[in-house]
C-alpha positions in Angstrom: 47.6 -53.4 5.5 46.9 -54.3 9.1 43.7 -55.8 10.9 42.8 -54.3 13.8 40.0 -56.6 15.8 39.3 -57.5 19.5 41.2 -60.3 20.9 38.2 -63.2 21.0 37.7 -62.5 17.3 41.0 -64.9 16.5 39.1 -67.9 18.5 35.5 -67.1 16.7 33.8 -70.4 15.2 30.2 -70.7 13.9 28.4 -73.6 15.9 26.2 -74.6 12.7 22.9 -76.8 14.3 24.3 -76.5 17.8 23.2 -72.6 17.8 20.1 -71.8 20.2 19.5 -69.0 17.8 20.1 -69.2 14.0 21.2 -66.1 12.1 18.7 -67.4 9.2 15.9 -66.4 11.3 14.2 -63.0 12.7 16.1 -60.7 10.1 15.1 -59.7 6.4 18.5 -60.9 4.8 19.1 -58.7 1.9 19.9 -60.8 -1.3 22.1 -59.4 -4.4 21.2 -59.3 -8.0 23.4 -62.0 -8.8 22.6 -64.3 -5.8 18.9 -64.1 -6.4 19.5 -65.3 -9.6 21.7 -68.2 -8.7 19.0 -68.9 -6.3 16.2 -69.0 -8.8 18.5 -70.8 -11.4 18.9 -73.4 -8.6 15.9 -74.2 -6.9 13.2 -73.1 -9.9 10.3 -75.4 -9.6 10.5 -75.4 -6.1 11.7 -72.1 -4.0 9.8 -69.3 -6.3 8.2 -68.2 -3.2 10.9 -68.0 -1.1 11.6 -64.4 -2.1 10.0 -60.5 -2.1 10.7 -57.4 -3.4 11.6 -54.2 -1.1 12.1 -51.3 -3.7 14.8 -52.5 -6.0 16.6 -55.5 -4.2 15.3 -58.7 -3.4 15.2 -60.7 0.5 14.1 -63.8 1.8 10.7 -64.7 2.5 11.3 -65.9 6.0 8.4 -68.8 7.0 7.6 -69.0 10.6 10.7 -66.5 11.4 13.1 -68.7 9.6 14.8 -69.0 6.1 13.2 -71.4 3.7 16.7 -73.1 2.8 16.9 -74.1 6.4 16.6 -77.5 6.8 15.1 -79.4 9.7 18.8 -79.8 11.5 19.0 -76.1 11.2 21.6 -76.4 8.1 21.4 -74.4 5.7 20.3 -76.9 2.2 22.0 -74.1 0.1 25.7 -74.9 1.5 25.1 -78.7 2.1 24.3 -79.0 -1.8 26.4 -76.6 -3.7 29.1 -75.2 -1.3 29.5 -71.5 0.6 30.4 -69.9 -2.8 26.7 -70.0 -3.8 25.8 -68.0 -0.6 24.8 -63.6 -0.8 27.6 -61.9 0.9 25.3 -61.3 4.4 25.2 -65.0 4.6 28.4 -65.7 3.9 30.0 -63.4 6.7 27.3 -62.9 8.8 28.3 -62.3 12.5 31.7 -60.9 10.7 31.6 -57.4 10.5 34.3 -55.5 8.6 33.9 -51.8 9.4 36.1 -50.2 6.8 40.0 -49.2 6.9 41.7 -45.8 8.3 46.3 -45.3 7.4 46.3 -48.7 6.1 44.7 -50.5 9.2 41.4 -52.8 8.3 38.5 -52.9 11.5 36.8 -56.0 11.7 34.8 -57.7 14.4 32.1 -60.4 15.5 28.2 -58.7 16.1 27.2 -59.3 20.0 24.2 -60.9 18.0 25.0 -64.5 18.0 25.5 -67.0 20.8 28.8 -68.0 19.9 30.1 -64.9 20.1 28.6 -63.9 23.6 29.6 -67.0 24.9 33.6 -65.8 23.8 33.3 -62.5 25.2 32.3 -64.0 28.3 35.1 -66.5 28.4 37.6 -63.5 28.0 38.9 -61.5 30.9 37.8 -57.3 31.2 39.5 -55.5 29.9 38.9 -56.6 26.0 42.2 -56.1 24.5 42.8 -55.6 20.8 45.1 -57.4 18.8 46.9 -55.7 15.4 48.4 -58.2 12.7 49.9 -57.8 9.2 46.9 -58.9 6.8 49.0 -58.8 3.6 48.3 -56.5 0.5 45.7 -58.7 -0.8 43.4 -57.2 1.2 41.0 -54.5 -0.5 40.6 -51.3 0.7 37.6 -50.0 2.2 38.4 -45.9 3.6 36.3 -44.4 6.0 34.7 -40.9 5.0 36.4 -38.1 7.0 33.3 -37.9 9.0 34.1 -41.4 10.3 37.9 -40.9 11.2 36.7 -37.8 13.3 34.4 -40.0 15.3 37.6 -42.2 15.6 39.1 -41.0 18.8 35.4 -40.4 20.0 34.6 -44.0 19.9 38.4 -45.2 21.4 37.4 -42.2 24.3 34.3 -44.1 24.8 36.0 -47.8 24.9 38.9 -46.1 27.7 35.7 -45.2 29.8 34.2 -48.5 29.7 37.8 -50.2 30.5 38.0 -48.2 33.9 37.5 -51.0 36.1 37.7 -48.6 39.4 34.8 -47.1 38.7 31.2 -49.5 38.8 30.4 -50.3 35.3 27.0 -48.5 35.6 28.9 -45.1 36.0 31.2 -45.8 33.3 28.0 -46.6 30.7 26.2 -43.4 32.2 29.7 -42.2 31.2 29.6 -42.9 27.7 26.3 -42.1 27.4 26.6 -38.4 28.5 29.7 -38.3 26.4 27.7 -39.2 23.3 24.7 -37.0 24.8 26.9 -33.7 24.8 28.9 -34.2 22.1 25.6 -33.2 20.0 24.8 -30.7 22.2 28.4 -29.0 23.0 31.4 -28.1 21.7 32.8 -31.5 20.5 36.7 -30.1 20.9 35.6 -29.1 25.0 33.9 -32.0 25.8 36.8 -34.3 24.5 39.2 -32.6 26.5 36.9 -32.9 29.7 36.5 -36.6 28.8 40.2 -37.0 28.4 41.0 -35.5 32.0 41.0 -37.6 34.7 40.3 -35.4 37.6 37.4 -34.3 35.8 35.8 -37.7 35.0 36.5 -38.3 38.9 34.5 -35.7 39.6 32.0 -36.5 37.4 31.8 -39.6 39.2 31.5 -38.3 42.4 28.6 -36.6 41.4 26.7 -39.7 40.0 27.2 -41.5 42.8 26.0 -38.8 44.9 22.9 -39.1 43.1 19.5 -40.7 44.9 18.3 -43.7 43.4 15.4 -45.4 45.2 14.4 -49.1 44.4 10.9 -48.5 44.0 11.7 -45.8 41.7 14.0 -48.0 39.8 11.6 -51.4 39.5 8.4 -48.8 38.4 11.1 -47.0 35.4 11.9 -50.4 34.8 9.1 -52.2 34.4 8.1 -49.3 32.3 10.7 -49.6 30.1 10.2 -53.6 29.3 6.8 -53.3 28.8 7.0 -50.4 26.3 10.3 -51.7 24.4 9.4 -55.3 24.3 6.4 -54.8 22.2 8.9 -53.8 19.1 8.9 -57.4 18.0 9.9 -60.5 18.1 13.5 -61.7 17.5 13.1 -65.5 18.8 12.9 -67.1 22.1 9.8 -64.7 23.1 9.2 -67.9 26.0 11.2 -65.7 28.1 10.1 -62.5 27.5 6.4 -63.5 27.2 7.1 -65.1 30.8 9.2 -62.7 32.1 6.4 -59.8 31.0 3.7 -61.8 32.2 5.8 -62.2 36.4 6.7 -58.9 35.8 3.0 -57.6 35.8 2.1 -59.4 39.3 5.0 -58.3 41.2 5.3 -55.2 43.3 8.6 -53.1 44.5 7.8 -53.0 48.1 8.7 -56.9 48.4 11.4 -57.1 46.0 14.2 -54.8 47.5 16.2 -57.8 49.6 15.5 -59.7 46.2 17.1 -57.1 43.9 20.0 -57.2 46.5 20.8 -61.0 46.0 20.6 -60.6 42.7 22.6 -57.8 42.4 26.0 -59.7 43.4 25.1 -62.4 40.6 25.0 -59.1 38.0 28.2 -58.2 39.7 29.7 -61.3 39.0 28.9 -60.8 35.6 30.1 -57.4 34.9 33.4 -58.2 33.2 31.3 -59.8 30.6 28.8 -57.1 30.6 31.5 -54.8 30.0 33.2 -56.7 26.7 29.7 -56.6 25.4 29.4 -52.8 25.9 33.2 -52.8 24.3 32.5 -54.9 21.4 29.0 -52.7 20.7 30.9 -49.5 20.9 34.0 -50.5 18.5 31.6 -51.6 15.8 28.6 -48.9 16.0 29.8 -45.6 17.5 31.4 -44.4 13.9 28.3 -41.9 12.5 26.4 -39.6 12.6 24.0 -42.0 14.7 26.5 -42.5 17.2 24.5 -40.4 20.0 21.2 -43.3 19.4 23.4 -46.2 19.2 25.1 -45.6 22.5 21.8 -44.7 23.7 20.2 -47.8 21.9 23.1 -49.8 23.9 22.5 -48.5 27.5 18.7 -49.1 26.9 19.7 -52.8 26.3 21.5 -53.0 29.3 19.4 -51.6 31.7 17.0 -54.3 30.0 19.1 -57.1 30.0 19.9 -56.7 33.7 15.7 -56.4 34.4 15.0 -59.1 32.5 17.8 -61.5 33.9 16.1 -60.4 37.8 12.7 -61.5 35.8 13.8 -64.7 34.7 16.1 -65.7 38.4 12.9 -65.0 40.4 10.6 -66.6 38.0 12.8 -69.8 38.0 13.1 -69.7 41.6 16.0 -67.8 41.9 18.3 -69.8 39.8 19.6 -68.7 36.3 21.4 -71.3 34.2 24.5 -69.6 32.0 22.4 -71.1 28.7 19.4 -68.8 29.7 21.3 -66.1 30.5 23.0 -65.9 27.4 19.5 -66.8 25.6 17.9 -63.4 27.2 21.2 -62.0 26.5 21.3 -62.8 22.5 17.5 -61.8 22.5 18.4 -58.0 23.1 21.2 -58.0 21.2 19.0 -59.5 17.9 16.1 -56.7 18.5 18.5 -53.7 18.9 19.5 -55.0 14.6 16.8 -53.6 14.0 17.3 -49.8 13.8 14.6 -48.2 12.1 11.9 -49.6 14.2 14.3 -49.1 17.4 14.7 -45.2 16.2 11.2 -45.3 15.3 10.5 -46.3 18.9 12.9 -44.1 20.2 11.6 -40.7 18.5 8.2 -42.0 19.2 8.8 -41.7 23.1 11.5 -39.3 23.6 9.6 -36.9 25.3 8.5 -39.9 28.4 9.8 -40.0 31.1 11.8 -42.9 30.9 13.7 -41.5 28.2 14.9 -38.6 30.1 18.7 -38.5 31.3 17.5 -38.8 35.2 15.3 -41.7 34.4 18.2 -43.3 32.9 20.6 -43.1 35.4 18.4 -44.1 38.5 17.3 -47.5 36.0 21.6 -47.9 35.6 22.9 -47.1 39.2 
């Protein structure tokens, strides 16, 4: 068997206590059977109440948004006194993801959803290339269902689009959107061959960029869309976004434009990074039948990353250090794990008009 990954994955280290985040914190971390009872074996007199029940399987009782084994270096206790092996499965791989396997090649990857990892795909030049190694035959097999392998060449369409470099990268993620966006709505055989043609896509383009987009309209859709979304819940470091929502409510698009403007070469700057985010998201999520949210989850995130960076660089004086921008960054990433309060979110506005595919572009361009 072969493992298929992104090239950064190979240079991929956990930070431990260095970590501005902590993947023990903001998630309910699912723990198996045999784990809980380890667990309880373990820590009886003391860590009964670090546990609930959700139907039949057991999680972590998180105190204050973090895990109870955390100690007060951010270590985890479990792994300092008895070793990884005692650890569930999610904490021992956690930000690894393994996808599943398709003619004897393994997927894997690192989630966006941890510092270390956006601070890799930042170090690493667009485009993201993919590296494909012999992993030996002891690895076990894990076979996508057919509906999977058709989404395949969906998803690798998706990933070309977002490696066209001549094109601006909000074009090529109003691309991908669209593509996801028809694909439910059209036939999936047509729109792949129109998605596969390059005089086509150019004319596609041509036509987006055609397309008005006004500041003012953008900052109001904007602001509209952070203070709706943000209100989802909190994933850590709300000192930004509490700040960054609290600026955002005095401020008015009629003396921002030049401001946008300066701040749209430092986004610029930034786009090769942006863009092995948007890579990375795609190769892990874009594989069922929830494609079509997830890419739409993803350009959301963007469009709200980008506002909330402009929040934070005019709030701080217009200066934005690389370990706040990767702390917004991280922020959006950790909420969007979240899916059935994102979906929830998502059905519960899909008629506004922020939602609609207009909207959407005039918040990207």
């Amino acid at each position: 068997m072969e493992l298929f990954r992104p090239e950064f994955v190979d240079e991929f280290r956990c930070i431990a206590d260095k970590c501005t985040y902590t993947c023990c914190g903001g998630w309910d971390v699912m723990i198996d059977f045999e784990t809980y009872n380890n667990y309880k074996a373990l820590y009886e007199e003391i860590e009964n109440g670090c546990f609930f029940d959700k139907g039949v399987n057991h999680y972590l009782k998180l105190e204050n948004n973090i895990c109870p084994f955390l100690n007060e270096k951010g270590l985890c206790k479990l792994v300092i006194e008895h070793g990884d092996d005692v650890l569930s499965y999610t904490c021992k791989s956690y930000p690894r993801v393994i996808m599943g396997s398709y003619d004897d090649v393994m997927e894997y990857s690192v989630d966006n959803a941890c510092p270390a990892v956006l601070d890799l795909l930042r170090k690493f030049q667009a485009p993201l290339k993919f590296n494909l190694d012999n992993l030996g035959e002891q690895a076990e097999y894990m076979g996508y269902s057919d509906e999977k392998q058709e989404y395949l060449a969906y998803r690798n369409q998706m990933i070309d689009l977002l490696q066209m470099q001549d094109m601006p990268l909000w074009t090529r993620l109003y691309l991908i959107y669209d593509f996801s966006v028809q694909l439910r709505n059209s036939d999936k055989r047509k729109m792949s061959q129109n998605y596969s043609d390059m005089q086509w896509i150019r004319y596609k383009y041509r036509s987006l960029d055609s397309a008005g987009s006004d500041f003012k309209t953008k900052f109001t859709l904007c602001k509209l869309l952070f203070q709706a979304q943000i209100k989802l819940k909190d994933y850590g470091y709300n000192k930004y976004i509490v700040k960054c929502l609290e600026f955002c409510d005095g401020l008015y698009a009629d003396n921002l434009f030049s401001d946008w403007d300066e701040f749209e070469k430092i986004w610029e700057k930034e786009s090769g990074f942006i863009e092995n985010f948007c890579v990375n998201s795609v190769f892990i999520h874009s594989l069922n039948e929830e494609h079509g949210n997830n890419i739409l989850i993803l350009v959301i995130e963007i469009i709200q990353i980008r506002f909330a960076l402009f929040l934070w660089w005019l709030y701080c004086g217009k200066t934005l250090t690389d370990e706040d921008m990767l702390n917004i960054i991280c922020y959006y990433a950790r909420m969007t794990h979240s899916k059935n309060i994102v979906n929830k979110w998502l059905d519960m506005n899909k008629d506004c008009d922020i939602m609609k595919k207009g909207a959407i572009l005039i918040m990207l361009k």
